[in-house]
N, C-alpha and C positions, 0 to 999 in steps of 0.2 A: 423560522427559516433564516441563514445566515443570509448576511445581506452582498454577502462577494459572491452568492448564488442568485446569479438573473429569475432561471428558467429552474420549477419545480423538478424534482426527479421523476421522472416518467417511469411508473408499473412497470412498463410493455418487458424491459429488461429481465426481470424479475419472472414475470411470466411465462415467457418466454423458455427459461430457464426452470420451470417449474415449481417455483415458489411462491407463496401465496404472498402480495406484495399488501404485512402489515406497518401499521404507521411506526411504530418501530424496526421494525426491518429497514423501510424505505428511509429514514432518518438516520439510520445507520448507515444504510449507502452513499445518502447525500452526502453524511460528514467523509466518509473515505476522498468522495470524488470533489469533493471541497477543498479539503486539507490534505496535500500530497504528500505532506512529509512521515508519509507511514507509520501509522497509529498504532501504537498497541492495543489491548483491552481495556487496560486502565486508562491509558488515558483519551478514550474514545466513551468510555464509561465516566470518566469526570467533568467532560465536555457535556455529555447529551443530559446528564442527571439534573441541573436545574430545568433543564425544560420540560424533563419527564423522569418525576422523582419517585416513580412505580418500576423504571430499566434498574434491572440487578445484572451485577455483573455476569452473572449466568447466563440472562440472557444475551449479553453482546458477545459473550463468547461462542454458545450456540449457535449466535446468528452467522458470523462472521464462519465456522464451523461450515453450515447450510453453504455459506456462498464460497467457500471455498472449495465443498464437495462440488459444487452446480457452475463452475467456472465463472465466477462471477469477478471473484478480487483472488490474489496470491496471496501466498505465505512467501514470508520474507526470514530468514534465519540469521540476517547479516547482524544481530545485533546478538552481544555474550549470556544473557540472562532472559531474554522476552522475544515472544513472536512477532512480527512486524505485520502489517498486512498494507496491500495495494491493489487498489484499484485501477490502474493503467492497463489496459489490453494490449497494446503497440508491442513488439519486443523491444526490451532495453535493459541496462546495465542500472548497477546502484553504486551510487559513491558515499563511504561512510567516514567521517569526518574524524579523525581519532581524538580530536582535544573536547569536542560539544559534543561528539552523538551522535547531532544531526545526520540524514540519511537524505541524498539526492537523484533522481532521477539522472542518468546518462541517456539520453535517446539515440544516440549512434551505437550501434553496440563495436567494442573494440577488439572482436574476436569473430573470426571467419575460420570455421570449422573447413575444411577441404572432403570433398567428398571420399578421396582417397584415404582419410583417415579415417574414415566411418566404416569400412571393411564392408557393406551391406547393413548397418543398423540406420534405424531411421529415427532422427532427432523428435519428440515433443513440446520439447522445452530446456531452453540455456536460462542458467543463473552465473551473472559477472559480477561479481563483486570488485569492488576497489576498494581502498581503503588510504589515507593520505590526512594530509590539515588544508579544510573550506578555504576558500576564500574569506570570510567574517575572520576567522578567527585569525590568520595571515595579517588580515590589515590591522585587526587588534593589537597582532602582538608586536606590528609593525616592518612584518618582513615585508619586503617592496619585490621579492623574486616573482 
């Protein structure tokens, strides 16, 4: 159990969702809902491996696959070579860092569709992406804007 996690991952989600909630599956979610900053496979699969040195990479892809089908976490595309995934439910934006990578949750989203532009079709789902330089890396590099 990471220890910035109080409260175990609760089943009920999982089930919910129709997935049978195993201890890899659920360690896999923990780490999403742990660690926000949108994991890949690899490196969701190099994180959980000393703890369970049985997880192949197959499986966190499959799994993440399962909870992607069953709404559980997104697919994130914002990054040039690898699939991102998140576990946030809320609507929000992502801001992706151009000098580190890094990938950050926007909770406001900064784009209001008008109904009027919608012609009759009905939204499921907005991806906003931004892209710009973090804050870390700003003060690293010393801009003060």
């Amino acid at each position: 159990m990471n220890e910035t996690n109080q409260n175990p991952i609760n089943p009920t989600l999982l089930r919910e969702r129709g997935i049978a909630p195993s201890y890899q599956r659920l360690r896999i979610l923990e780490y999403l809902q742990v660690h926000n900053d949108h994991p890949s496979v690899d490196t969701i699969h190099r994180a959980l491996n000393p703890e369970i040195p049985t997880l192949s990479k197959t499986t966190v892809y499959n799994t993440l696959k399962l909870f992607v089908d069953r709404g559980v976490v997104a697919t994130l595309g914002i990054c040039d070579h690898e699939m991102r995934y998140d576990a946030e439910q809320k609507p929000h934006a992502h801001f992706r860092c151009s000098r580190c990578g890094r990938v950050y949750d926007v909770m406001q989203l900064p784009v209001e569709v008008p109904e009027s532009v919608l012609e009759g079709h009905e939204i499921e789902a907005v991806q906003v992406h931004l892209t710009g330089i973090c804050r870390e890396c700003k003060k690293n590099a010393g801009d003060v804007s």
